[in-house]
N, C-alpha and C positions, 0 to 999 in steps of 0.2 A: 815809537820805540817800545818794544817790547818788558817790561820790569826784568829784572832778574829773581831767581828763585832760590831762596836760599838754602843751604846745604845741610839746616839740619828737617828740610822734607824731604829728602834724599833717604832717612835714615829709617823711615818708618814704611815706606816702598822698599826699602829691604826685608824690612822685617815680614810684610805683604808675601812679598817672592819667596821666602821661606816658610813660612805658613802652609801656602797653597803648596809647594812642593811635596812638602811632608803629608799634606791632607789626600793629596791626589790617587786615585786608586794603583796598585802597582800593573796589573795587568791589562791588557791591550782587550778592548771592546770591539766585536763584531760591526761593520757597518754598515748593515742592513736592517729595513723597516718590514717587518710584512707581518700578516693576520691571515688566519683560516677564514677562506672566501676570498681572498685578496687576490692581484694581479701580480706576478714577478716581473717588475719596471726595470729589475739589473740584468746585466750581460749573463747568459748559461754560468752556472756555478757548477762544476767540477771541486770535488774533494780532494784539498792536498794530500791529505793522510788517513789513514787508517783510523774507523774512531766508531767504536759502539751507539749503537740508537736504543737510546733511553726509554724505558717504559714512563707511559705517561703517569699521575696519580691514582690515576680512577682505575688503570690496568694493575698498580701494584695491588691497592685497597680487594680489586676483584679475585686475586690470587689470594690474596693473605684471608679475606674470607672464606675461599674455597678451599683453605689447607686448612684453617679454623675448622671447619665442617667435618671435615673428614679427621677429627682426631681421633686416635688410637688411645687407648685407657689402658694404663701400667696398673698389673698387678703380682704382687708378692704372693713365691712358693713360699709355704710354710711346712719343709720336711721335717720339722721333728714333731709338728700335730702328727703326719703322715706316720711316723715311727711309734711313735707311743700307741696310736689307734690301735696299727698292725698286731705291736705286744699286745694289746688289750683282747682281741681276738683270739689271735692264739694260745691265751692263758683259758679261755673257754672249753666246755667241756662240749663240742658239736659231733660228736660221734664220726661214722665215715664221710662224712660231708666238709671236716674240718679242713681239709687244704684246697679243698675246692671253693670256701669261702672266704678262707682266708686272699686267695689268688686272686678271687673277683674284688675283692675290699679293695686288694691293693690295685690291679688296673682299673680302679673307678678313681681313686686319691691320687694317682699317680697322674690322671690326667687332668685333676684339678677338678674342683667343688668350689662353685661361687653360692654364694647365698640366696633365697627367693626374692630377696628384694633388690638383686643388682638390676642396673639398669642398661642392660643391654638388648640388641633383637638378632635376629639368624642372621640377619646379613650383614652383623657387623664382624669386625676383627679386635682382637686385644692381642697383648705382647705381654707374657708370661714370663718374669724374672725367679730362673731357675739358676742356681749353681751359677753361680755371676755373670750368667749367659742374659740373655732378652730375647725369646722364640715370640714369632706373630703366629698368631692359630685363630683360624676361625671358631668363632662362639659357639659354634657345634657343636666342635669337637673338647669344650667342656660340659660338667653338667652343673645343672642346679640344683639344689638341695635336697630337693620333694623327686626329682627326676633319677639321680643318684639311689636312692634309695628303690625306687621301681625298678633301676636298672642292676640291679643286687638279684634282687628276685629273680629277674628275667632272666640272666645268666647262668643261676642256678637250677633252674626249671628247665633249663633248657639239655642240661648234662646229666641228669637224673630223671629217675621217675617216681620218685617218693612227692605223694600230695601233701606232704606237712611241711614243707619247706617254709612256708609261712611264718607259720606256729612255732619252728623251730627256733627263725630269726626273731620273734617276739619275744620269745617266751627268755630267748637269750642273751635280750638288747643289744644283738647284734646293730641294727637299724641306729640307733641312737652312738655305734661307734664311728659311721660317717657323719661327717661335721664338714663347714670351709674350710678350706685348706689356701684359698685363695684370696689373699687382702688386698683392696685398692690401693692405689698410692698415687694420691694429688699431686706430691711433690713432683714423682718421675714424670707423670702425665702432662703437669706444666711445663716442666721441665724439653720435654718430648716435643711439646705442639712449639713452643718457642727456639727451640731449633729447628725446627722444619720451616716457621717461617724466616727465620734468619738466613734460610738456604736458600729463598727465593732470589733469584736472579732478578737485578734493575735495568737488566739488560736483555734487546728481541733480538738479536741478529748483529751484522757488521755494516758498513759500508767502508771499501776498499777505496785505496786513494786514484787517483783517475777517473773514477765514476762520476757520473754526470746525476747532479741533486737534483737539480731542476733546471727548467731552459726557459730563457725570455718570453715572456706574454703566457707562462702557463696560471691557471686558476689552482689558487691552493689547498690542499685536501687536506682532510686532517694527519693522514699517512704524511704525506710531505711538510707540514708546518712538526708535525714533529721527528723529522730527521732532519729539519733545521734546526730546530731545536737544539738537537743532543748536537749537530756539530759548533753549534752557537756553545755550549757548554765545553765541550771537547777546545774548543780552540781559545777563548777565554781564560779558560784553566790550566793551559799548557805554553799558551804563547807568551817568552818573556820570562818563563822560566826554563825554557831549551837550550839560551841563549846568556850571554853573560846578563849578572843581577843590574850593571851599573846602568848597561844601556837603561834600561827603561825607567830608572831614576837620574838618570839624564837628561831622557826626553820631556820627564815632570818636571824639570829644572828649567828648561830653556822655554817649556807652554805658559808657565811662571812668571819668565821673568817677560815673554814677549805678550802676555796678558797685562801686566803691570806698567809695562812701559807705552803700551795705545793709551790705558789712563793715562799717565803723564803726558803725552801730545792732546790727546782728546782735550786735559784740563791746561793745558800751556797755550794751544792756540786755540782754545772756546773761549776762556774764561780767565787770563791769566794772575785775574787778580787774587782768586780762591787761595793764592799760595801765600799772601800775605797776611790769612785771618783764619779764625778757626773752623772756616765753612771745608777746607781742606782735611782735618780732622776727619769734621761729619760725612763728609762723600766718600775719604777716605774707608771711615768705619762702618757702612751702609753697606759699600762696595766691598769690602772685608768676609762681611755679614753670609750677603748673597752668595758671594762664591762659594766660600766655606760650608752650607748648608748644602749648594747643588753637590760639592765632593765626597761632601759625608754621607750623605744619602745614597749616593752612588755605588758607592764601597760596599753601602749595608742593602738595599735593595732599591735599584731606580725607581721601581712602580711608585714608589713614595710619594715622587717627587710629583705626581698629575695631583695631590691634592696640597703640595707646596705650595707656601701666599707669596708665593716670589711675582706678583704683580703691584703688592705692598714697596717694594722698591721705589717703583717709579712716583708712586704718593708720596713716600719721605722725601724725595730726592723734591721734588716739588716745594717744597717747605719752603727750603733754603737755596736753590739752584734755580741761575737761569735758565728757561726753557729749552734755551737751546743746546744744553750740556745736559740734559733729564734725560730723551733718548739715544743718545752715543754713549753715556755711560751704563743707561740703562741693558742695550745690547751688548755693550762689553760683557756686565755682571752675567748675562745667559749663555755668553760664551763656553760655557765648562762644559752644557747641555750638549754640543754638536761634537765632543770627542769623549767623553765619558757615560753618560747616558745613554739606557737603551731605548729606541723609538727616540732618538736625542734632536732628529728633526722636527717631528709630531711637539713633541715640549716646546722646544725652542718658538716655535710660530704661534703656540696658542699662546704662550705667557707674551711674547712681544702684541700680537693683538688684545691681547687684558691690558697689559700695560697701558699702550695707546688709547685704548678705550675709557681706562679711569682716568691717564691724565687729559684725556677731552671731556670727561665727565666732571671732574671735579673743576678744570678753569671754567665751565658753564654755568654750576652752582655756584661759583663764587663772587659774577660777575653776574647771574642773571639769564635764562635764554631769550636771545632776540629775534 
């Protein structure tokens, strides 16, 4: 005859079913296993829906370096250097030459004076912040300082034929009225390159829904493990929220309660005396343990869980537990792995072969090998 089990163990398996309810992730996991280089063991996958392929990391890192490279350097017009200059000239006493240099003064200022020590080369571009506009101009088409000042001459030489044109602008520190006109600005220029990469797309393309992802027995390329990928993401992240919220805290309720309730059979017809002493507690709170650590992990990222000690279970449970309630509760606790975990098959079979292996390892040690 069977003992009876009394009703306040009932109350702490509630409390179990609650727990795990609430820990449980809310979204529906992918259930497929597969690896770049791998074999596609499932039936042709056709895409329900519509759903962007994800740029890998090393695809975004390569852009965002390649828009880094190419930044563009913000620099500040400064028109009223430009104005004052102009007055400073034409207060000069240059005889007939006077509005012909005052003209070239200004189409040299007007198209910007960087200093000698900018750091720029011919083939680059800058973006010139005029009148609260931002014009891009090739580096050409300003000058430099030493450059500026040659091209004064050159344009005056060029419209006359008086040889003292030189002499005239020396002698009248014309020369020393071009100055920069042009100021960097780190701010803008950071400013500039961090929205440009903030513009980069995480996205290569579509895949429309009907389309055929991949077909049975095909070998996986990297092109294909990541449009599994992104539809792995894509449906993870959407499924379960399309749909009413309760469903899928429903379904955590009932994996819950029908996880909780195999323990209770498992420990009713293995063992049923556990429910009479505190050893029901300890399996209870092991089994607690376990679960609870596979959910969490889950939620926050599976990869975790391949260096999980969830083969520590099956040692504690050894302590206290007869043998033959060590691996039926032990498989229970790895239960969570085969619907929430991704690669939740891959998990599930090494940690039950760990398991197995330390509880034959450790009854050998304890007894001796023969």
């Amino acid at each position: 005859m069977k003992p009876t089990v009394p009703i306040s163990r009932f109350w702490p398996l509630l409390a179990i079913v609650a727990l795990f309810a609430f820990l449980a992730p809310r979204s529906a996991k992918l259930g497929y296993d597969y690896k770049k280089g791998g074999t596609w063991n499932y039936d042709n996958l056709f895409a329900p829906f519509d759903f962007p392929i994800l740029k890998t990391p090393a695809q975004m890192q390569e852009e965002i370096d390649r828009v880094s490279s190419v930044r563009v350097p913000y620099y500040s017009y400064n028109a009223s250097v430009v104005r004052d200059r102009l007055k400073t000239v034409d207060r000069m006493d240059l005889g007939e030459l006077k509005p012909l240099i005052v003209s070239a003064v200004r189409f040299i200022m007007e198209k910007g004076v960087l200093s000698d020590d900018a750091e720029l080369d011919n083939s680059q571009v800058l973006c010139i912040q005029k009148d609260k506009r931002a014009v891009k101009v090739p580096s050409t088409e300003v000058f430099r300082l030493s450059d500026a000042r040659s091209e004064l001459l050159r344009r005056i030489q060029e419209r006359t034929d008086s040889d003292s044109v030189d002499s005239l602008l020396l002698a009248n520190l014309v020369y020393d009225c071009i100055v920069p006109d042009l100021t960097f600005d780190p701010d803008a220029t950071r400013a500039q390159n961090d929205d440009a990469i903030s513009r980069i797309s995480p996205t290569m393309g579509n895949v429309s829904a009907g389309q055929l992802i991949v077909s049975h027995g095909d070998i996986l390329t990297a092109e294909t493990v990541q449009i599994l990928d992104s539809y792995k993401r894509e449906y993870e992240s959407n499924i379960g929220h399309t749909g009413p919220a309760y469903l899928s805290v429903a379904g955590n309720i009932l994996f819950a309660i029908i996880l909780v309730s195999l323990l209770w059979f498992v420990l009713f017809f293995g063992n049923p005396t556990v429910f009479s002493d505190n050893r029901f507690y300890y399996i209870a709170f092991i089994f607690t343990l376990a679960v609870s650590a596979i959910l969490v992990v889950s939620r926050i990222n599976s990869g975790w869980l391949f260096i999980a000690p969830l083969t520590l279970v099956a040692l504690y449970l050894q302590s206290f537990v007869r043998p033959r309630l060590i691996v039926p509760v032990f498989i229970l606790s790895l239960l969570p792995l085969l619907l929430y975990a991704d690669h939740g098959v891959s998990l599930f079979i090494i940690f039950l072969f760990g398991g197995v292996v330390s509880i034959f390892c450790f009854k050998s040690f304890g007894r001796g090998w023969k």
